[in-house]
Backbone as CSV, one residue per row, in Angstrom:
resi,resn,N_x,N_y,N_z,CA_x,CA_y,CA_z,C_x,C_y,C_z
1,UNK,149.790,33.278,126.617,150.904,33.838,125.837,151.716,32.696,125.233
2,UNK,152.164,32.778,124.049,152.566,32.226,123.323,154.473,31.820,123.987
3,UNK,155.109,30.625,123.864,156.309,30.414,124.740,157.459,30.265,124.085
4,UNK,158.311,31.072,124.211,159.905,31.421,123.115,160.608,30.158,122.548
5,UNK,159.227,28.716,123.217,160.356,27.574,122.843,158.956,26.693,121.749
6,UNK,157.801,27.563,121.365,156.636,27.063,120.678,157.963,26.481,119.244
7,UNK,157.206,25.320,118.886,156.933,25.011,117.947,155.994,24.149,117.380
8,UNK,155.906,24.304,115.817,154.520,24.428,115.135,154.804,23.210,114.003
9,UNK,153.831,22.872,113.892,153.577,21.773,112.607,153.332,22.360,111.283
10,UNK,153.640,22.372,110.129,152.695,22.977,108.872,151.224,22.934,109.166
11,UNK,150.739,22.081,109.853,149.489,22.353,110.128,148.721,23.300,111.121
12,UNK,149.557,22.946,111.903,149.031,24.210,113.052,149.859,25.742,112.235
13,UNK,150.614,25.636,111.573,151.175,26.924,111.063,150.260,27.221,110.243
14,UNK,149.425,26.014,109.618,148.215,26.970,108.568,146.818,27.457,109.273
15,UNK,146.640,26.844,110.482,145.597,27.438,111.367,145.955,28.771,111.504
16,UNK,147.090,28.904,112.441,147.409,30.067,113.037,147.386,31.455,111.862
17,UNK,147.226,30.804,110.725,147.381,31.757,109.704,146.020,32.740,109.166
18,UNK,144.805,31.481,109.655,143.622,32.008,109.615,142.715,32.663,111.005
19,UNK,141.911,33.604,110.808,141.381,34.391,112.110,141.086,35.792,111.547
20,UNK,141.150,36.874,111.871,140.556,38.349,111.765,141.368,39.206,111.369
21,UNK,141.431,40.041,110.182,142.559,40.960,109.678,142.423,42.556,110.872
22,UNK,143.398,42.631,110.469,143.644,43.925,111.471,144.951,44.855,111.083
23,UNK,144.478,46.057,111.206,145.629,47.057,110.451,145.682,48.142,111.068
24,UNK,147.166,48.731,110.745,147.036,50.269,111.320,146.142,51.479,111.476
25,UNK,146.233,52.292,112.610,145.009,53.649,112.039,145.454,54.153,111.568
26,UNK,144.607,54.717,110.247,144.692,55.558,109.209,145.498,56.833,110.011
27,UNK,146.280,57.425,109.496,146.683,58.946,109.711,147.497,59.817,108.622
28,UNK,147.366,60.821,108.861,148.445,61.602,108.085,149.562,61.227,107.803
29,UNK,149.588,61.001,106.138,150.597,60.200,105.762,152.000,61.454,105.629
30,UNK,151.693,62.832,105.399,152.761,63.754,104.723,152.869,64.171,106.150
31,UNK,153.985,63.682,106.900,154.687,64.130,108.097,156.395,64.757,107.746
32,UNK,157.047,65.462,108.500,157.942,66.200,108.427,158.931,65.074,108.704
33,UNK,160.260,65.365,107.993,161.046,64.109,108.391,161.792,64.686,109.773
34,UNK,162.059,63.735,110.182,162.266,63.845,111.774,163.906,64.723,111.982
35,UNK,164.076,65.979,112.788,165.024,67.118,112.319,165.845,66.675,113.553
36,UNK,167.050,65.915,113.071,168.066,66.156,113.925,168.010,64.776,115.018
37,UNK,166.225,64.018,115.391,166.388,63.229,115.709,166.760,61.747,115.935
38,UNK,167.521,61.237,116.322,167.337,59.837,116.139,167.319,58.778,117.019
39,UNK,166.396,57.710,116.525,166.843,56.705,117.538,167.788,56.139,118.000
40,UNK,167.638,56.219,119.818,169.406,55.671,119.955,169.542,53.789,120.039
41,UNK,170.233,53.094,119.773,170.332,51.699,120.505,170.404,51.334,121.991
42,UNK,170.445,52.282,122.476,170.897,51.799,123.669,170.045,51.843,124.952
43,UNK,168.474,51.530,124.212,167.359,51.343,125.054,167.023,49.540,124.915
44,UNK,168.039,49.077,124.162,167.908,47.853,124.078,168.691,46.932,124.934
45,UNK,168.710,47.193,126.454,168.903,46.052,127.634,167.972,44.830,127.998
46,UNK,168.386,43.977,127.974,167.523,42.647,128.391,166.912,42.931,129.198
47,UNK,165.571,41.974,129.707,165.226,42.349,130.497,164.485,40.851,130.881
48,UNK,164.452,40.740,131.738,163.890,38.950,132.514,162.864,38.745,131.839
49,UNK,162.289,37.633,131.551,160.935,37.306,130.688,160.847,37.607,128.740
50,UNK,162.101,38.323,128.553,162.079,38.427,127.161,163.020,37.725,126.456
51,UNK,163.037,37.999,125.535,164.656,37.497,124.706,165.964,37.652,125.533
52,UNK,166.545,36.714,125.666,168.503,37.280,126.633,168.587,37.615,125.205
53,UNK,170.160,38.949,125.910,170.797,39.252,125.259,172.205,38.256,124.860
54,UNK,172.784,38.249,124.349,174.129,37.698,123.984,175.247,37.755,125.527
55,UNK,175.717,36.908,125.944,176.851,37.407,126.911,177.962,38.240,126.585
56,UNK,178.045,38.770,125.159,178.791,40.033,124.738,177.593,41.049,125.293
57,UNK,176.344,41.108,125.422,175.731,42.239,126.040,174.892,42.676,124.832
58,UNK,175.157,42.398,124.190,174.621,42.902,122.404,173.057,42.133,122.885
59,UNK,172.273,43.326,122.242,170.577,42.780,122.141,170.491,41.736,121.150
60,UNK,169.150,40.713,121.149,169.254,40.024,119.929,169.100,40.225,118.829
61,UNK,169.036,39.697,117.543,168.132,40.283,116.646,167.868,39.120,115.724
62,UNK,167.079,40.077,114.675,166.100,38.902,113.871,166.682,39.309,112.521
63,UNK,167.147,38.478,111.269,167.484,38.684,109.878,165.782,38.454,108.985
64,UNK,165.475,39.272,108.692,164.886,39.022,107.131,165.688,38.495,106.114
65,UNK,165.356,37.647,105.811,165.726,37.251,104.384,164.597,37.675,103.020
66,UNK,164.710,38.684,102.156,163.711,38.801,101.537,164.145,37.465,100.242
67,UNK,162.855,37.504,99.453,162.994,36.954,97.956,163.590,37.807,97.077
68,UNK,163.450,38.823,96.903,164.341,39.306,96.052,165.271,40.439,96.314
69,UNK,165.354,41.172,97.478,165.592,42.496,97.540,167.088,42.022,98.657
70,UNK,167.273,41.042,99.647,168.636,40.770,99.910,167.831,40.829,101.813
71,UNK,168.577,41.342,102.629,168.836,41.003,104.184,168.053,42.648,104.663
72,UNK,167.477,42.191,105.133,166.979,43.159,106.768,167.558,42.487,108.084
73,UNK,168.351,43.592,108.790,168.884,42.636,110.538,168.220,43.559,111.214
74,UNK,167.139,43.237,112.367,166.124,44.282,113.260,166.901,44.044,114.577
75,UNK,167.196,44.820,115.429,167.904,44.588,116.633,166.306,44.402,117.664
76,UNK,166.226,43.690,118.415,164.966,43.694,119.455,165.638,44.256,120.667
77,UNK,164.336,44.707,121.051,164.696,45.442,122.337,163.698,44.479,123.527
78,UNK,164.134,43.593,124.144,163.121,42.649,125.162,163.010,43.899,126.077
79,UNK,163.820,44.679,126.614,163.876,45.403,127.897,162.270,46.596,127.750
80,UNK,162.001,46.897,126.708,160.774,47.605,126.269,159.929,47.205,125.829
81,UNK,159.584,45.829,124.981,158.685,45.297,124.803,158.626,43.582,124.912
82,UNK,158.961,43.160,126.267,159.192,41.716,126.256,158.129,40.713,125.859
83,UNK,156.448,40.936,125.809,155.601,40.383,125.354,155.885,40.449,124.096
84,UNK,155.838,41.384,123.279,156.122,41.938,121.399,157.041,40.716,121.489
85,UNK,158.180,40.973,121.960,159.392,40.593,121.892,160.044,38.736,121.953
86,UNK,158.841,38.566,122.975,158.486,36.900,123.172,157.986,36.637,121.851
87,UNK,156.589,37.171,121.500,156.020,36.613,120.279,156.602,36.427,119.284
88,UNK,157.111,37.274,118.781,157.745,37.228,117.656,159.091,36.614,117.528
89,UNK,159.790,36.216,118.305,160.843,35.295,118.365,160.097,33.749,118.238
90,UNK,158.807,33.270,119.105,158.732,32.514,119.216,158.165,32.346,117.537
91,UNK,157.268,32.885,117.043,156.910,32.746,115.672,158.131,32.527,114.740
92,UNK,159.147,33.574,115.008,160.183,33.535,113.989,160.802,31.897,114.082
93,UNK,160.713,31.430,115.026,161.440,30.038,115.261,160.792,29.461,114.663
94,UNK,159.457,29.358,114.922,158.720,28.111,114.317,158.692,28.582,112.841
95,UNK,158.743,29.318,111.799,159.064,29.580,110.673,157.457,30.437,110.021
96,UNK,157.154,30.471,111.707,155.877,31.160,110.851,155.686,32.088,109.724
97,UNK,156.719,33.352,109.546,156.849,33.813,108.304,157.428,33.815,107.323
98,UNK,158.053,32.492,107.022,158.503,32.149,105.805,157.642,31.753,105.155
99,UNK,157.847,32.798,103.810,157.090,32.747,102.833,155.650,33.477,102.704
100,UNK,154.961,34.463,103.805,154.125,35.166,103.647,155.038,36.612,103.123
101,UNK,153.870,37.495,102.568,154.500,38.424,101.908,154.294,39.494,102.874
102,UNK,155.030,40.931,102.503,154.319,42.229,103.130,153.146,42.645,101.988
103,UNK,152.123,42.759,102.931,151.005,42.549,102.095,149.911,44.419,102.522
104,UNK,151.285,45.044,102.995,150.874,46.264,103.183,152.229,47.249,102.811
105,UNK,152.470,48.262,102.402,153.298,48.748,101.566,152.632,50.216,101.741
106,UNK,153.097,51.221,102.129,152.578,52.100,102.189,153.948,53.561,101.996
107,UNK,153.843,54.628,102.056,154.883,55.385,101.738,155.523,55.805,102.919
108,UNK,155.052,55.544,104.189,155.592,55.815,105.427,156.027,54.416,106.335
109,UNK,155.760,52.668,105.705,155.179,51.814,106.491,155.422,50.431,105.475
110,UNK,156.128,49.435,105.789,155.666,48.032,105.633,155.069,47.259,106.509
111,UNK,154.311,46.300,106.359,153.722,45.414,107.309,154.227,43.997,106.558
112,UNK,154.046,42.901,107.119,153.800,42.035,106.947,153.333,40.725,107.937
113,UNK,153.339,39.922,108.185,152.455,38.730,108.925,151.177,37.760,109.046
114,UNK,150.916,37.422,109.376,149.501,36.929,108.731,148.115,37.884,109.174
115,UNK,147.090,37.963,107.831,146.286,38.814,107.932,145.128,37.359,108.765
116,UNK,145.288,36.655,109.158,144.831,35.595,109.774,145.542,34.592,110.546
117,UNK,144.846,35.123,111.982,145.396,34.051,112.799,144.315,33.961,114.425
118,UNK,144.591,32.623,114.604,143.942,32.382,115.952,144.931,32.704,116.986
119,UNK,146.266,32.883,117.315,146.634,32.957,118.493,146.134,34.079,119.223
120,UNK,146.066,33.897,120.156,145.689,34.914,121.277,146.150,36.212,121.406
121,UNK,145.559,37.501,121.166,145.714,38.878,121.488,147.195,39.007,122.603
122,UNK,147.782,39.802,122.178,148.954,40.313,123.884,149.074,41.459,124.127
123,UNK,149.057,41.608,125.589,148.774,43.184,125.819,149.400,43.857,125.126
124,UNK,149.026,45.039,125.136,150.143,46.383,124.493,150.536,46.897,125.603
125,UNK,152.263,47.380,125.274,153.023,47.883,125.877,154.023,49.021,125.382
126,UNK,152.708,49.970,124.852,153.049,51.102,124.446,152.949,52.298,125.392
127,UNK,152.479,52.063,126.226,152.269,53.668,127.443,153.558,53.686,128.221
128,UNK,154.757,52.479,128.202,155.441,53.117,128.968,156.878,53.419,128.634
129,UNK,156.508,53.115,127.078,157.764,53.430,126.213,158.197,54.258,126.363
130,UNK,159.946,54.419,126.323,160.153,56.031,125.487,160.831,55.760,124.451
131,UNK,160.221,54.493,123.898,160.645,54.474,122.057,159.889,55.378,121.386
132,UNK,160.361,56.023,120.196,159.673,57.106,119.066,159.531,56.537,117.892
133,UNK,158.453,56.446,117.060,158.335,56.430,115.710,159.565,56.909,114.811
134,UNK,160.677,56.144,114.469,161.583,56.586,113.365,161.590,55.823,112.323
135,UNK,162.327,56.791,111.258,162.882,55.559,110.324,163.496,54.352,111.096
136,UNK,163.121,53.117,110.751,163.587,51.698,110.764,163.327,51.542,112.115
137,UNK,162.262,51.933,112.699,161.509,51.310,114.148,161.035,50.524,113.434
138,UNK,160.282,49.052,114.594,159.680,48.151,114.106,158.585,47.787,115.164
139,UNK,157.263,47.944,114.872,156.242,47.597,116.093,155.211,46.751,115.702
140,UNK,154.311,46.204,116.758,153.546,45.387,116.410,152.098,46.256,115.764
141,UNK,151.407,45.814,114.581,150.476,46.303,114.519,148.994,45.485,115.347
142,UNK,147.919,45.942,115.186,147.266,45.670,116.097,145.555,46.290,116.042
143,UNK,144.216,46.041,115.946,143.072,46.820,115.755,142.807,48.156,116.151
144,UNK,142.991,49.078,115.159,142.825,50.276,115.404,141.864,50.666,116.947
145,UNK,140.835,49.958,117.380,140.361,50.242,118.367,140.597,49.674,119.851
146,UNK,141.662,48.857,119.661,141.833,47.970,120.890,143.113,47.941,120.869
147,UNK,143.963,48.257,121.856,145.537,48.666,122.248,145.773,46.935,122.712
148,UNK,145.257,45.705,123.243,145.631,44.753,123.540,145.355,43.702,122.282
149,UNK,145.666,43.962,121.010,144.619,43.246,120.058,146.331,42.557,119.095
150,UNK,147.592,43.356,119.178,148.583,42.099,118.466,148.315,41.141,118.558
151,UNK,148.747,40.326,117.697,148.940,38.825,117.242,150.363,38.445,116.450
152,UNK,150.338,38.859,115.002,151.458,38.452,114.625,152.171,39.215,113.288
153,UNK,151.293,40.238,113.047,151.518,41.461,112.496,152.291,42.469,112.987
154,UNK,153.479,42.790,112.045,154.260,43.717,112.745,155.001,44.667,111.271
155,UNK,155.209,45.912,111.541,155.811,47.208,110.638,156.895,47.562,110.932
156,UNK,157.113,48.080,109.982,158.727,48.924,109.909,158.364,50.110,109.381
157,UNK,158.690,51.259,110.580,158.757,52.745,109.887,159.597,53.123,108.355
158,UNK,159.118,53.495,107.734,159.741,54.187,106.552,160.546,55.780,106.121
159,UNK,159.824,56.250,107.694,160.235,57.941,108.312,159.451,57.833,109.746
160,UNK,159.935,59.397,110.327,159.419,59.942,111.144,157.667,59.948,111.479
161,UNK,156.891,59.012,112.564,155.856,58.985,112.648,155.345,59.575,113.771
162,UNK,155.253,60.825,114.557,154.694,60.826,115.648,153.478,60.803,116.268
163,UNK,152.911,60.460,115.148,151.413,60.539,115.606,151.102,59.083,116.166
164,UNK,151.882,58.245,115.521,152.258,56.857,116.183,152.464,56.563,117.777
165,UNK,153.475,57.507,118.269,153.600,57.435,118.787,153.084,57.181,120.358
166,UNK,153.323,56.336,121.678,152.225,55.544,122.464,150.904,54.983,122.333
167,UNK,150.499,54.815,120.460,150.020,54.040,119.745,149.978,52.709,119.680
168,UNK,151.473,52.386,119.426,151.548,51.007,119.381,152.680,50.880,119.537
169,UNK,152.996,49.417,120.034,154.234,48.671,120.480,155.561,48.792,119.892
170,UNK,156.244,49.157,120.015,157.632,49.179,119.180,158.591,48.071,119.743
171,UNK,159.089,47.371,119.186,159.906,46.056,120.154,161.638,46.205,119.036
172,UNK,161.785,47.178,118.327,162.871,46.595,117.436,163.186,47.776,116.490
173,UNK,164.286,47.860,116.080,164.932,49.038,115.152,165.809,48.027,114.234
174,UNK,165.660,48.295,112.801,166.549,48.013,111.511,167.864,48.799,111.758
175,UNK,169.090,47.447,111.839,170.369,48.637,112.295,170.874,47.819,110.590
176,UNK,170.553,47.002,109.692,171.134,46.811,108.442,170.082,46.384,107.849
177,UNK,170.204,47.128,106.331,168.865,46.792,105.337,168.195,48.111,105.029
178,UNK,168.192,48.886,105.622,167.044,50.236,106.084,166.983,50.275,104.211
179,UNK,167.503,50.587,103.453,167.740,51.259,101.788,166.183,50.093,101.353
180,UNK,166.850,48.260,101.866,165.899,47.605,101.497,164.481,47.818,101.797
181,UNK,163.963,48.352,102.897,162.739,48.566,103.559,162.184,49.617,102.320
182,UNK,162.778,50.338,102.194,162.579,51.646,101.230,162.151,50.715,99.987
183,UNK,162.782,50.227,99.652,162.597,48.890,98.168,161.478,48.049,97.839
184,UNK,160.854,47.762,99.157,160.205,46.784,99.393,158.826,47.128,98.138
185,UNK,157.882,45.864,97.473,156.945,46.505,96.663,155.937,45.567,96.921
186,UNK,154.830,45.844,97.646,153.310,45.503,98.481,153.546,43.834,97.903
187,UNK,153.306,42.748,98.226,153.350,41.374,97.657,154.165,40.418,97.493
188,UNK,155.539,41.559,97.727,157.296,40.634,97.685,157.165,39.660,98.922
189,UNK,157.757,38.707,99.153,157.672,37.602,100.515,158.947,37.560,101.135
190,UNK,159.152,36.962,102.127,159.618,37.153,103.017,160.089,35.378,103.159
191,UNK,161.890,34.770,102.583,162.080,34.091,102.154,162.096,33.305,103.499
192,UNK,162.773,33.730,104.378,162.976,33.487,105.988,163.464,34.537,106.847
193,UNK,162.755,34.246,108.334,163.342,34.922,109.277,164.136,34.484,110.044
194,UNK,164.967,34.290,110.772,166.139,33.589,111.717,166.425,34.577,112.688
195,UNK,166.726,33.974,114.081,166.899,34.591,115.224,168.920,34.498,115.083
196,UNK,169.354,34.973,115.281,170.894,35.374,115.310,171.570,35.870,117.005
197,UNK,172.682,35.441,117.183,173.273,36.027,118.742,173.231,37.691,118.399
């Protein structure tokens, strides 16, 4: 497993970039928008081995900076997905996605991360969630046939997904930006990410 204090060279950042594409399973894209439900914040407690929270108690979170469209802030939840939750902090540090694009765009779904990379698979830790597919969830994607197959690919709901649901990893909810996610157009990049208290 990859360690919350990795950092990377441009060179090893262009390795890690190459390796095996992997994408969501196909499903029913015309789902009902979600009636009355919503995700709450307050499944986001620290939890040992993941991201600390702030000593105000506040979960961490991660800023998108897009190229053209302005700020995404994702709140992480370590307490539900502390592997997800390791990785992707540790990537965000080393600057691994500055400057790759979302290179998936879909009407329910952005992705972005590298469609190539060598780091090592991390389990999934979707069976013991009780996170739900909503607008502005954020999970790791991962090979439709293998639940331990993340790397460094990760989505943002666009609506209500339940078919998603104990599918795949959810580590994070958009609490500013959500209008931008909606905006987003398949190829735009991703100027920087930054970890924030």
């Amino acid at each position: 497993m990859v360690s919350a204090s990795l950092t990377l060279s441009e060179t090893v950042r262009g390795a890690l970039r190459r390796g095996a594409f992997f994408a969501l399973v196909a499903f029913a894209c015309a789902l009902p928008p979600a009636s009355g439900r919503a995700q709450t914040d307050s499944t986001a407690a620290p939890a040992a081995g993941g991201e600390k929270a702030s000593v105000t108690g506040a979960p961490p979170r991660m800023v998108i900076e897009t190229e053209k469209r302005g700020s995404i802030v994702i709140e992480l939840y370590p307490a539900e997905a502390p592997r997800a939750v390791e990785r992707i902090t540790s990537l965000v540090r080393a600057g691994f996605y500055d400057g790759l694009p979302f290179h998936r765009v879909e009407t329910y779904v952005i992705q972005t991360g590298s469609v190539e990379s060598d780091l090592p698979r991390i389990e999934g830790e979707m069976f013991g969630q009780k996170l739900t597919h909503e607008e502005g969830m954020v999970g790791m994607a991962r090979f439709p046939d293998d639940y331990d197959s993340a790397k460094t690919q990760f989505y943002i709901c666009k609506k209500h997904l339940p078919l998603m649901n104990k599918e795949y990893t959810l580590f994070g909810k958009v609490i500013e930006g959500i209008e931008i996610v909606h905006r987003i157009k398949k190829g735009e990049k991703i100027k920087s990410i930054v970890m924030v208290p």
